[in-house]
KEKE-3310 file (N, C-alpha, C; in steps of 0.2 Angstrom, whole numbers, plus 5000, padded with zeros to 4 digits):
npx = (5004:5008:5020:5010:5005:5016:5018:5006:5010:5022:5016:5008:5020:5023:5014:5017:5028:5024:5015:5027:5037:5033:5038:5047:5052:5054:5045:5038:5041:5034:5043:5037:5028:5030:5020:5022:5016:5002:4985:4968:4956:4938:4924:4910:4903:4886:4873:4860:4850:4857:4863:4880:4893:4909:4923:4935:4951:4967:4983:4991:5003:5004:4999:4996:4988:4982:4972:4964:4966:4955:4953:4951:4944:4947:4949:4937:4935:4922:4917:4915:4914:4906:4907:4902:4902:4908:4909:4911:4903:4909:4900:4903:4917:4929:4921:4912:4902:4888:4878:4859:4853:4864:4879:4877:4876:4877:4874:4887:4896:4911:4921:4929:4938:4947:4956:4961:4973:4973:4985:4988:4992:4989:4978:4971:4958:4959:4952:4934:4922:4905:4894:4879:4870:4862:4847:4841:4832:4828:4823:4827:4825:4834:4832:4841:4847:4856:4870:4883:4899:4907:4899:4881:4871:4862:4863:4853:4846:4842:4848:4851:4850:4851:4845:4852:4855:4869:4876:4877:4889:4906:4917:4912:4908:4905:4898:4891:4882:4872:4859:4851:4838:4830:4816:4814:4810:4819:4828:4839:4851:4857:4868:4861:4871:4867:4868:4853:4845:4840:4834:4828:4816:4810:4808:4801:4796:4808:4825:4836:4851:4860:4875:4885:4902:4914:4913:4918:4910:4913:4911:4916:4913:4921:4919:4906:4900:4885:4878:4866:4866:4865:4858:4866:4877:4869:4868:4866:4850:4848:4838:4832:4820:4803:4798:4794:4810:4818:4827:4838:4843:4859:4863:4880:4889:4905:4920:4932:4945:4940:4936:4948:4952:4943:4947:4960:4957:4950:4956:4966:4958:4956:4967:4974:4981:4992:5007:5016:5009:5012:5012:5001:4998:5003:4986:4982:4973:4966:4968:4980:4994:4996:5006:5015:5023:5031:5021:5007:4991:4978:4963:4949:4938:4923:4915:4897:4886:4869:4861:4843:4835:4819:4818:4807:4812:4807:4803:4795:4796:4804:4812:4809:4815:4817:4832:4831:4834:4839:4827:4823:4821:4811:4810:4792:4785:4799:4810:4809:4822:4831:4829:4843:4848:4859:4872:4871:4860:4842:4827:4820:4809:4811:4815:4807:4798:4783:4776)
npy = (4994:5006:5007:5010:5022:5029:5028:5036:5050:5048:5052:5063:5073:5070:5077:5089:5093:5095:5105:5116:5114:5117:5119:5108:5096:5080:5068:5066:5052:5040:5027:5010:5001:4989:4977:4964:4948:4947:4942:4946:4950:4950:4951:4944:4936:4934:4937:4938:4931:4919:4917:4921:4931:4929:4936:4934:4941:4944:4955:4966:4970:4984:4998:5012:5006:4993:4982:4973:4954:4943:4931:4914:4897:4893:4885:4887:4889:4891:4892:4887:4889:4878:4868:4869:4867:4874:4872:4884:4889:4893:4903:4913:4921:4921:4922:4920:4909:4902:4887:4893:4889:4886:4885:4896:4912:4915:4925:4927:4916:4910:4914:4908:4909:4898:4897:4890:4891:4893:4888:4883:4887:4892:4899:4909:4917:4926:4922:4927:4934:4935:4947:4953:4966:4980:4989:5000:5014:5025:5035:5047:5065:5080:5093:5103:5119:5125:5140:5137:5140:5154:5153:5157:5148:5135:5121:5108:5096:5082:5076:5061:5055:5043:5036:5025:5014:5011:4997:4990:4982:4984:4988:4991:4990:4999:5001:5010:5009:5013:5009:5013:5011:5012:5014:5011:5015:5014:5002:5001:5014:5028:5040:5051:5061:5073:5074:5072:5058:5042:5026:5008:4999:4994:4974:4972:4974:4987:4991:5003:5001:5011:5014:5021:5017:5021:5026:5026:5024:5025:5019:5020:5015:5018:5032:5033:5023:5014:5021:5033:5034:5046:5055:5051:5052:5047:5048:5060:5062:5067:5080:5076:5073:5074:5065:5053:5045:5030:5022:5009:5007:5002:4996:4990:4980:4976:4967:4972:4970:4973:4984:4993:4991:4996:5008:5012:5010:5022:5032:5031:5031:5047:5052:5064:5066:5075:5082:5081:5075:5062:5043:5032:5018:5001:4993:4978:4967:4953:4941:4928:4922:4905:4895:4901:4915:4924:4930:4942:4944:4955:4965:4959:4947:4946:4945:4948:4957:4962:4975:4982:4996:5001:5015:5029:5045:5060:5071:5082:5094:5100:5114:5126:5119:5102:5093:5087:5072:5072:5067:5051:5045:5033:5023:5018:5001:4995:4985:4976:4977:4965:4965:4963:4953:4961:4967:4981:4983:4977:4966:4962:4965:4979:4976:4983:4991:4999:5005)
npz = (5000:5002:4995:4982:4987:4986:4971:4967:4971:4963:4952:4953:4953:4941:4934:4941:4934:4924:4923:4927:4918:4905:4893:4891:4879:4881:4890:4906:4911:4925:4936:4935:4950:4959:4966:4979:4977:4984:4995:4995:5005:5006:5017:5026:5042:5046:5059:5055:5042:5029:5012:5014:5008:5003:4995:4985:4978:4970:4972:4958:4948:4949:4940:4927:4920:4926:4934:4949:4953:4950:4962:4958:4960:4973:4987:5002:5016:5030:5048:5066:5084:5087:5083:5069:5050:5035:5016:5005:4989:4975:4966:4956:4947:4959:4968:4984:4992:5006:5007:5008:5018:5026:5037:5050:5059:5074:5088:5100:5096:5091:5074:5062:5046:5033:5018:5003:4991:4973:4969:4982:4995:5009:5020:5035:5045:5060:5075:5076:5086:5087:5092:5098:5088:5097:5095:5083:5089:5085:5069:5059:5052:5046:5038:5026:5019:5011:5008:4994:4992:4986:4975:4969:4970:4978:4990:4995:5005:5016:5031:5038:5053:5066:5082:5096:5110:5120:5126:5145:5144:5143:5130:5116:5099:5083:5068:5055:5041:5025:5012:4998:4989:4973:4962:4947:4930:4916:4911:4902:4894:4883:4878:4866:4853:4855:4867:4874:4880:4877:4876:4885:4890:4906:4909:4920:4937:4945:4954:4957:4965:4978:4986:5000:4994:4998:5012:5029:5042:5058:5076:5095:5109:5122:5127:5129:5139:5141:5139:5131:5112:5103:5088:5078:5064:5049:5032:5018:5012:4995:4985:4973:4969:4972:4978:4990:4997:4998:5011:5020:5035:5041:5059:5061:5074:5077:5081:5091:5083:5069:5070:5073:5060:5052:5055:5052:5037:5035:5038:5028:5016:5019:5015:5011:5000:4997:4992:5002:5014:5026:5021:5022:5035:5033:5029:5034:5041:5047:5042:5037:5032:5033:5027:5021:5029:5022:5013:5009:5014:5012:5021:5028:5038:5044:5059:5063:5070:5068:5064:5059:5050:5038:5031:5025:5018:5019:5004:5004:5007:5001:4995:4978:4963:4962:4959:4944:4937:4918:4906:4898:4883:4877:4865:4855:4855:4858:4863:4879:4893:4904:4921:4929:4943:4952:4962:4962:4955:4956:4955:4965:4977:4990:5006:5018:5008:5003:4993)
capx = (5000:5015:5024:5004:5006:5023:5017:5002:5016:5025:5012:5006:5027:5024:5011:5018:5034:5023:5015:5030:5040:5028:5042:5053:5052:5054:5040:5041:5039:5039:5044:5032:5027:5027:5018:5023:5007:4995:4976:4962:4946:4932:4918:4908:4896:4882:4867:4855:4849:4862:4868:4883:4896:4916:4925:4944:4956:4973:4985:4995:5007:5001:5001:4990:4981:4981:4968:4966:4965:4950:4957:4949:4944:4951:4944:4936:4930:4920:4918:4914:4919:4901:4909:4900:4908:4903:4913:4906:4904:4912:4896:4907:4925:4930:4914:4911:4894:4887:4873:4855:4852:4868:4881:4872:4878:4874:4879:4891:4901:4917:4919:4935:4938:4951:4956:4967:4971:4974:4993:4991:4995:4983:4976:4966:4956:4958:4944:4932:4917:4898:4889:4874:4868:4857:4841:4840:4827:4822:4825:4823:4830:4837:4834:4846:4846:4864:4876:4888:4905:4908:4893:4873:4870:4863:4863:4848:4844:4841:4851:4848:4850:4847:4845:4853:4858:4874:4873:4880:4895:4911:4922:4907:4910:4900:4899:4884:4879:4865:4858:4845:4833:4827:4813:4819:4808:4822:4833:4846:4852:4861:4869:4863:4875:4865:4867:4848:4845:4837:4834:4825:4812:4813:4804:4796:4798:4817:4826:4843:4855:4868:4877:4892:4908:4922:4913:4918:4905:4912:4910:4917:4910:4926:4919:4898:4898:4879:4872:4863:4869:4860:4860:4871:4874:4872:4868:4862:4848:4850:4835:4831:4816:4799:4793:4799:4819:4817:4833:4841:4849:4860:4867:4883:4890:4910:4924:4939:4949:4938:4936:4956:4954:4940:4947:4963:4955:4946:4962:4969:4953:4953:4972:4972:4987:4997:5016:5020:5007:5013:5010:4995:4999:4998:4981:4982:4968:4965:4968:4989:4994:5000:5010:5023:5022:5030:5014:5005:4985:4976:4956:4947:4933:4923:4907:4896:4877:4865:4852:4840:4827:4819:4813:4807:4815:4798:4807:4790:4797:4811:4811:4810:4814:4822:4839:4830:4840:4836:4824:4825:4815:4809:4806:4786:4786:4804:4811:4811:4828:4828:4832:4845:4848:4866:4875:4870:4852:4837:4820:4818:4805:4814:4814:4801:4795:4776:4773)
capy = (5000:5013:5008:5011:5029:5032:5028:5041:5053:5049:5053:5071:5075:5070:5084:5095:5095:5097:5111:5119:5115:5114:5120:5104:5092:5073:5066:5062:5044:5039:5020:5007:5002:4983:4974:4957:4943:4946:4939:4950:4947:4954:4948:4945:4933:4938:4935:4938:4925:4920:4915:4926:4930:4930:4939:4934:4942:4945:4960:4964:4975:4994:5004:5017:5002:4985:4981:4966:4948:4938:4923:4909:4889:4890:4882:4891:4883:4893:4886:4894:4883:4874:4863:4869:4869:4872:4874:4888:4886:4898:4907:4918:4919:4924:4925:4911:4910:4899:4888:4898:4885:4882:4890:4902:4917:4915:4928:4923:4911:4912:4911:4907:4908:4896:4898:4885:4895:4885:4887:4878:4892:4891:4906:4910:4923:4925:4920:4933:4934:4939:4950:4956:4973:4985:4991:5005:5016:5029:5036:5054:5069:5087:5097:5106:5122:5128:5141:5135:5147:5157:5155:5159:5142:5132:5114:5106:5090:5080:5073:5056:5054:5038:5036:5018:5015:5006:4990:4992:4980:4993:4986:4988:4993:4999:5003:5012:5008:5012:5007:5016:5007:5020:5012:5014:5011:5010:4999:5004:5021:5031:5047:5053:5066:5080:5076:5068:5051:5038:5022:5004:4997:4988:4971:4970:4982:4985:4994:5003:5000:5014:5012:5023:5012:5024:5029:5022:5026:5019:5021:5016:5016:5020:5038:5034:5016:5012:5029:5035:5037:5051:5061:5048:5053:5040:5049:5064:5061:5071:5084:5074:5071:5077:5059:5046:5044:5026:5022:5004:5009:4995:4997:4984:4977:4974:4967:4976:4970:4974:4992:4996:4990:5000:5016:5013:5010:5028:5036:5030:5037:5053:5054:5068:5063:5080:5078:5082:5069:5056:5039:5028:5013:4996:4990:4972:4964:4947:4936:4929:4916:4901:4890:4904:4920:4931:4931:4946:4947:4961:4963:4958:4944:4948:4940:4956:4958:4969:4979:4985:4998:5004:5023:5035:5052:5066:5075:5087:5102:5102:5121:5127:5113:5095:5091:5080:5066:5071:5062:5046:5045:5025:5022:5012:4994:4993:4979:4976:4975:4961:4970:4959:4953:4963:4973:4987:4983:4971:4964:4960:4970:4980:4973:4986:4992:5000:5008)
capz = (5000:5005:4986:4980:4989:4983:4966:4965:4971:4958:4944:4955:4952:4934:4934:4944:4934:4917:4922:4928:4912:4898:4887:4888:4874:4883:4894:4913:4912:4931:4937:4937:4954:4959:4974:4980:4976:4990:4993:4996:5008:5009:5017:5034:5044:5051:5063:5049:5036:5024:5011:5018:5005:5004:4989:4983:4974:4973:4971:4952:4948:4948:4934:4927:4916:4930:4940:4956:4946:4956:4966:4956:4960:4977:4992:5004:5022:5036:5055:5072:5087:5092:5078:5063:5048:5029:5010:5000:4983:4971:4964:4951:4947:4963:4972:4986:4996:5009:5006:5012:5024:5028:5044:5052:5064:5081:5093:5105:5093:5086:5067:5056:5038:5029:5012:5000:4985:4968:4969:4985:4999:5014:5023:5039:5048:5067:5076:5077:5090:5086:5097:5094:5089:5099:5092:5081:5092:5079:5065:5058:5050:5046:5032:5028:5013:5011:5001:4990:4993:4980:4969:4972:4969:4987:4991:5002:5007:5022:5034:5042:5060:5071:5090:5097:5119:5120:5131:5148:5145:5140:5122:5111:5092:5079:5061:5052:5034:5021:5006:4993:4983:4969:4958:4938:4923:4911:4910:4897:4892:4880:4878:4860:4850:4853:4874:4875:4882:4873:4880:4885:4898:4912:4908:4928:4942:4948:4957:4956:4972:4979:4993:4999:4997:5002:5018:5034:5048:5065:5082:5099:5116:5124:5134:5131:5141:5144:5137:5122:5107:5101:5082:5076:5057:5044:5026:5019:5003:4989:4984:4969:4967:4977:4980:4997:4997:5002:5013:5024:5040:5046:5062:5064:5080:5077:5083:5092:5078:5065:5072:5070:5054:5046:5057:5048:5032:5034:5038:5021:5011:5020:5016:5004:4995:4994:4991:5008:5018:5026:5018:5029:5036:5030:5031:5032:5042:5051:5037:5038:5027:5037:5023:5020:5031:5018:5008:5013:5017:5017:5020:5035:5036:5051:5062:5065:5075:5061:5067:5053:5050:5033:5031:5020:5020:5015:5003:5000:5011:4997:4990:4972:4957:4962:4953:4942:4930:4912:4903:4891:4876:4876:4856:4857:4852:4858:4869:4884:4897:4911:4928:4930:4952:4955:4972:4960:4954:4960:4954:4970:4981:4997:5012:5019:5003:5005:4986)
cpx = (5004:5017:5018:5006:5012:5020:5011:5005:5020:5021:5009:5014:5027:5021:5014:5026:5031:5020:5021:5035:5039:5032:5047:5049:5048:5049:5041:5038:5041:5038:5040:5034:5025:5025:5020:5016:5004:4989:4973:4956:4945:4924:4917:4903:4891:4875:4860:4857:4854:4860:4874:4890:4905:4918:4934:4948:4962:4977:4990:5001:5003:5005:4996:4982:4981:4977:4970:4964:4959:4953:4950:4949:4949:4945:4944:4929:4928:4918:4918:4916:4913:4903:4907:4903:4905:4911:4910:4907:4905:4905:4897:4913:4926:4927:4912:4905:4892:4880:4864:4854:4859:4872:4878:4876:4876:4877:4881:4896:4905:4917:4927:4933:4944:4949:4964:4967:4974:4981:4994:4995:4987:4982:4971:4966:4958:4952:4940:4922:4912:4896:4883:4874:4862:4852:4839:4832:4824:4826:4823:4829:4828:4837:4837:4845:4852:4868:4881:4893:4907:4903:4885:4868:4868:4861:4857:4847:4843:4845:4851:4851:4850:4850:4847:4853:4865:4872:4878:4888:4900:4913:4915:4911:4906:4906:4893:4886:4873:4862:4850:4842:4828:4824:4814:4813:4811:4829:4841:4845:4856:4860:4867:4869:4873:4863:4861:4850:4840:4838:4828:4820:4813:4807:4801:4799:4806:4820:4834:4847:4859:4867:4884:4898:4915:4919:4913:4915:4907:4911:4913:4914:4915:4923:4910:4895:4890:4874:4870:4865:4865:4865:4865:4871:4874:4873:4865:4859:4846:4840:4835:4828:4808:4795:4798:4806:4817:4825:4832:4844:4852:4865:4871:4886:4897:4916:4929:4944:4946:4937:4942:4955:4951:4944:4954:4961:4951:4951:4965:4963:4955:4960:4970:4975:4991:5003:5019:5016:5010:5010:5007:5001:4998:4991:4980:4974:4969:4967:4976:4990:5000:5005:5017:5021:5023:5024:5011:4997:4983:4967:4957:4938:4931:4915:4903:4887:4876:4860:4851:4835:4827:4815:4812:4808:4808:4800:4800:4789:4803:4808:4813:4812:4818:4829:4838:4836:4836:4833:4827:4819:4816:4805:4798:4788:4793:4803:4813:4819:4826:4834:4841:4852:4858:4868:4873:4860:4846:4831:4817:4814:4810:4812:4804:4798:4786:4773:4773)
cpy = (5006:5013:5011:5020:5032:5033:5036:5049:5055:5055:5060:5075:5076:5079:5089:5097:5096:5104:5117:5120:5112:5115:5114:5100:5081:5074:5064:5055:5040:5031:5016:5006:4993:4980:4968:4953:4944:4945:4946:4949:4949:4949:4946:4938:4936:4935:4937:4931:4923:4919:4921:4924:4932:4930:4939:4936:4944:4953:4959:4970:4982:4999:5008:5010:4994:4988:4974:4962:4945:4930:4916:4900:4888:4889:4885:4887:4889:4890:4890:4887:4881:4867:4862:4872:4868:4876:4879:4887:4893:4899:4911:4918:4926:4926:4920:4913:4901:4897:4892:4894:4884:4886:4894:4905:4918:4921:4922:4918:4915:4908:4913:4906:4905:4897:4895:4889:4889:4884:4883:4883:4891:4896:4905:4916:4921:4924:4926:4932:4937:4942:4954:4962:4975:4987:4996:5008:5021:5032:5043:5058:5077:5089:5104:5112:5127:5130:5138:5140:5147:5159:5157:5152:5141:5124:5113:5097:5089:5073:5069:5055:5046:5038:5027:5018:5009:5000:4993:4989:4985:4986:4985:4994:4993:5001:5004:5010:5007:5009:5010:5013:5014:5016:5015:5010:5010:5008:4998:5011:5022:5036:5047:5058:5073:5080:5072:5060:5046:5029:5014:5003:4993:4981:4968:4974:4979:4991:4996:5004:5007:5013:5019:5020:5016:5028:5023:5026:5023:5024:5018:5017:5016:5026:5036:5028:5016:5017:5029:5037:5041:5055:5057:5050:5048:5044:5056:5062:5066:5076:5080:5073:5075:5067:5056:5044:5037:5023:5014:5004:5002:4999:4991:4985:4974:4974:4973:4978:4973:4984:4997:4994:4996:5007:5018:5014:5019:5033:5037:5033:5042:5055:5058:5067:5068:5078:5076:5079:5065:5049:5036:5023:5006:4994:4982:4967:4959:4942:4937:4921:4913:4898:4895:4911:4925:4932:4934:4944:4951:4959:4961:4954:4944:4944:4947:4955:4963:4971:4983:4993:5001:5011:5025:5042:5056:5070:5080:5093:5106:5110:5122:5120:5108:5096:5086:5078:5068:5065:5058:5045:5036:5025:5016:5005:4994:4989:4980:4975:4971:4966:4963:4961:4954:4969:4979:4989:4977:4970:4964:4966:4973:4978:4976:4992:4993:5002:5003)
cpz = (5000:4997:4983:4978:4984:4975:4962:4966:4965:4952:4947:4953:4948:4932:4935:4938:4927:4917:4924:4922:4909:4893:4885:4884:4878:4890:4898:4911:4919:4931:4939:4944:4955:4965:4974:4980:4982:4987:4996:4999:5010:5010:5026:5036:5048:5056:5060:5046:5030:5018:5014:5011:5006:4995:4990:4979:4972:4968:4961:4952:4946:4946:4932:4924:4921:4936:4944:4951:4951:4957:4962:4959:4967:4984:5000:5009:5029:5042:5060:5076:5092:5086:5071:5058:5039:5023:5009:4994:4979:4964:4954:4952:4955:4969:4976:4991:4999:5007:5010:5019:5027:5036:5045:5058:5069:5086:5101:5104:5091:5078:5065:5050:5037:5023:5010:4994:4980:4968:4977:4993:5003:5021:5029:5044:5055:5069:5077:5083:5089:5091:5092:5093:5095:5095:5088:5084:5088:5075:5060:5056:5051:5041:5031:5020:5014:5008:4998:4990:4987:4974:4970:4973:4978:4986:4997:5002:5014:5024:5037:5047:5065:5079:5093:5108:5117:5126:5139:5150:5141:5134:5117:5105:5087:5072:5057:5042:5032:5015:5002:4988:4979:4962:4951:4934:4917:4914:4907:4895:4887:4879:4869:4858:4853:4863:4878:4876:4876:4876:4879:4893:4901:4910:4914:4930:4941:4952:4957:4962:4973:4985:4995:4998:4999:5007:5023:5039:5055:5073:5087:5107:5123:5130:5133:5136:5142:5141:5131:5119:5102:5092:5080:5068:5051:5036:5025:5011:5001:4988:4975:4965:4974:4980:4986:4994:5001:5004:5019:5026:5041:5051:5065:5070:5078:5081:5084:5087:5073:5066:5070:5064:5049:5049:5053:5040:5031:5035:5032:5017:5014:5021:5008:4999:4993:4993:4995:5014:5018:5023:5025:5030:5032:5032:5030:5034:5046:5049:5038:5035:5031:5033:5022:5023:5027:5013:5012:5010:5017:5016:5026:5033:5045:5053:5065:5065:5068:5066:5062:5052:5042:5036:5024:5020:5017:5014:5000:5001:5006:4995:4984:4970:4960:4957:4948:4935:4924:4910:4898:4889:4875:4869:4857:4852:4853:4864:4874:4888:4902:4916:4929:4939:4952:4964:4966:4955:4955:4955:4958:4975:4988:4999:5015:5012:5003:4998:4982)
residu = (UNK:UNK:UNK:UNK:UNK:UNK:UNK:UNK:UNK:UNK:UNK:UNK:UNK:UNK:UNK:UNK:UNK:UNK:UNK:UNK:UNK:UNK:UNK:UNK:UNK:UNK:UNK:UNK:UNK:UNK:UNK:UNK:UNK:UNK:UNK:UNK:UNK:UNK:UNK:UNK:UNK:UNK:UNK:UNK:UNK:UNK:UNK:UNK:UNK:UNK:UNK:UNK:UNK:UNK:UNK:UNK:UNK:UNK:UNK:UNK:UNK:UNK:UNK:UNK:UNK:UNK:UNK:UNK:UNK:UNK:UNK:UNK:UNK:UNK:UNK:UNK:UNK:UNK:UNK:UNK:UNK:UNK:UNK:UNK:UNK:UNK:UNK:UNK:UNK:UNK:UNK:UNK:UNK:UNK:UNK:UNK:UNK:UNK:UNK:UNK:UNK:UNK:UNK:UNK:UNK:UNK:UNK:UNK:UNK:UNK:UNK:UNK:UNK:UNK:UNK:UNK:UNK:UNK:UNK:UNK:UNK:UNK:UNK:UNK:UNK:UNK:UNK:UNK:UNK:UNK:UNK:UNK:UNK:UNK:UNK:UNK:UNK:UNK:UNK:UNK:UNK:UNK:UNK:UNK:UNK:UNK:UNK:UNK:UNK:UNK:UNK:UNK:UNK:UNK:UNK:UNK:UNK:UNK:UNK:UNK:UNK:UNK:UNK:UNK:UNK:UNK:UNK:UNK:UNK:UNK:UNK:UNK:UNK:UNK:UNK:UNK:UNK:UNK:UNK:UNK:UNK:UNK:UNK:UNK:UNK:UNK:UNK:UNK:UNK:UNK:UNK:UNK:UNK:UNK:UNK:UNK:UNK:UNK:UNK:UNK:UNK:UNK:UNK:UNK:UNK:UNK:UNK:UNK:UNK:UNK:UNK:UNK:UNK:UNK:UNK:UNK:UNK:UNK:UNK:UNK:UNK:UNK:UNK:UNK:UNK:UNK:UNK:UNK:UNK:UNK:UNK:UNK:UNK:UNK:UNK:UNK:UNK:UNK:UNK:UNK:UNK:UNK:UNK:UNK:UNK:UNK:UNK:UNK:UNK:UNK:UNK:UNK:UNK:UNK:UNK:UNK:UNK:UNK:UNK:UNK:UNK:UNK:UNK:UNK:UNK:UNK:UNK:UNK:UNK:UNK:UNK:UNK:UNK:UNK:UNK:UNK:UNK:UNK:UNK:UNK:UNK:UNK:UNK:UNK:UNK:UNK:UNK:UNK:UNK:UNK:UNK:UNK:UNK:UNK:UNK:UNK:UNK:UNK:UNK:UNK:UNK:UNK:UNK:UNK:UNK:UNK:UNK:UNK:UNK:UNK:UNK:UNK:UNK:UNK:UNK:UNK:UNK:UNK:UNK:UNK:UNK:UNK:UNK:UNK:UNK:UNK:UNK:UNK:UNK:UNK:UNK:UNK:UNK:UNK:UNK:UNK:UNK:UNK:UNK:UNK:UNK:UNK:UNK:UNK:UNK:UNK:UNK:UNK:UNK:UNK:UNK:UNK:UNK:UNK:UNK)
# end
């Protein structure tokens, strides 16, 4: 991760030294940048209904054009210590999932993750403990209508809040996350020439996913032991639209270890990257590869309590026009799109879904 840093380094030097001498001839070409093979794990158990899923991939060399390769055909064993214990099955290259009936998250167990990868390397998490979450007690917001510096322009939306109580036992750790379900009738789009959309239909409801994935929300009960955790912030939704912002709070329940890790992991995002910032730390994880230790691990596979709530935000206070998404022009008698079930759009009805 540090060689990573150095490298984006580099390529801000390049810049900086192109715009300082746009007169020279020869092109900064700075030196690639190589990492040692490491694995990659993401993924959780939970005390909700499973299937529960584990994603593998490994590190390549970083350059402007290489991405992470996905850990293919390797075997992949979960187990908590009342002696249950299941394979997952590799779904997608690199995608392994337990089956629906199969281990389940109980609070108060510990859970491990083993991983054979196909060259034959064998890896495991430390054990990690489920506790349960708290109860999300209510759930409400703040609208908010706010200048923009410098311009006349203003920003509004509403700020979503929630109210939880910590338990009275002290080492508790959280981590807040949401997800927005935003019902879509077409399914394909396109930019024409002239800037207009143009586009296909969805052939049965659907629903298009966002999530934030570069926010880390966590929390510790270090100075609140036992007390309320009051106006907690989870999201702020957008001024859109005048219709229900439908939103799924989850509030998790994570390990100690898992807590240094996302609070590192937020440190690294929220590194600005100027020239003169230090580089983060590694972020490695739990995962530590037993057959040869110089093989590095990063990611973290964690056992973690949910607590849920659906809402709907009542965007009808909004002032003056929404930000609405340009329209798409749906040609008649053209064909339909299937919604097809991904982490980024559904068929599937939300949870608490009312319209």
């Amino acid at each position: 991760m540090n060689q990573l840093i150095a490298f984006v380094r580099q390529v801000w030097l390049a810049c900086l030294s192109g715009v300082l001498l746009a007169g020279c001839v020869t092109e900064y070409q700075p030196d690639s940048i190589s990492l040692p093979p490491a694995l990659i794990v993401e993924g959780q158990i939970t005390d909700q209904p499973g299937p529960y899923t584990v994603r593998l991939s490994r590190t390549a060399d970083y350059s402007i054009r290489s991405v992470n390769l996905l850990e293919e055909k390797a075997t992949v064993t979960l187990a908590d210590n009342a002696g249950n214990r299941e394979t997952l099955t590799e779904t997608s290259a690199g995608v392994y999932q337990t089956r629906a009936n199969g281990v389940r998250g109980v609070a108060g167990r510990q859970y491990k993750l083993t991983i054979q990868t196909r060259a034959g390397l064998q890896f495991e998490s430390q054990p990690e403990l489920l506790t349960a979450a708290p109860p999300i007690l209510n759930v409400y917001t703040e609208y908010r209508n706010e200048a923009i510096a410098g311009t006349t322009n203003r920003r509004q939306g509403w700020d979503v809040y929630i109210d939880t109580k910590d338990p009275a036992t002290p080492g508790n750790f959280y981590r807040w996350e949401w997800t927005h379900y935003e019902p879509i009738s077409v399914c394909q789009r396109t930019v024409r020439t002239d800037g207009s959309y143009t586009g296909l239909g969805c052939c049965s409801q659907c629903w298009d996913i966002e999530r934030c994935y570069n926010c880390v929300n966590t929390s510790s009960d270090a100075n609140i032991n036992g007390q309320a955790i009051s106006k907690q912030l989870i999201m702020r939704a957008p001024y859109t639209s005048s219709a229900p912002y439908y939103l799924e709070v989850q509030q998790q329940a994570i390990s100690q270890g898992a807590y240094a890790f996302w609070k590192s992991v937020r440190q690294l995002v929220g590194n600005t990257g100027g020239l003169f910032d230090p580089a983060p730390a590694l972020v490695q994880g739990n995962i530590r590869c037993v057959s040869d230790p110089s093989v590095l691990a990063f990611g973290y596979f964690g056992a973690t309590g949910v607590s849920e709530r659906g809402f709907y935000v009542d965007r009808s206070a909004g002032q003056g026009t929404p930000d609405l998404a340009p329209p798409v022009f749906v040609p008649p008698l053209s064909p339909c799109v299937v919604c097809e079930n991904s982490i980024y759009r559904t068929p599937n009805k939300p949870r608490w879904w009312v319209y």
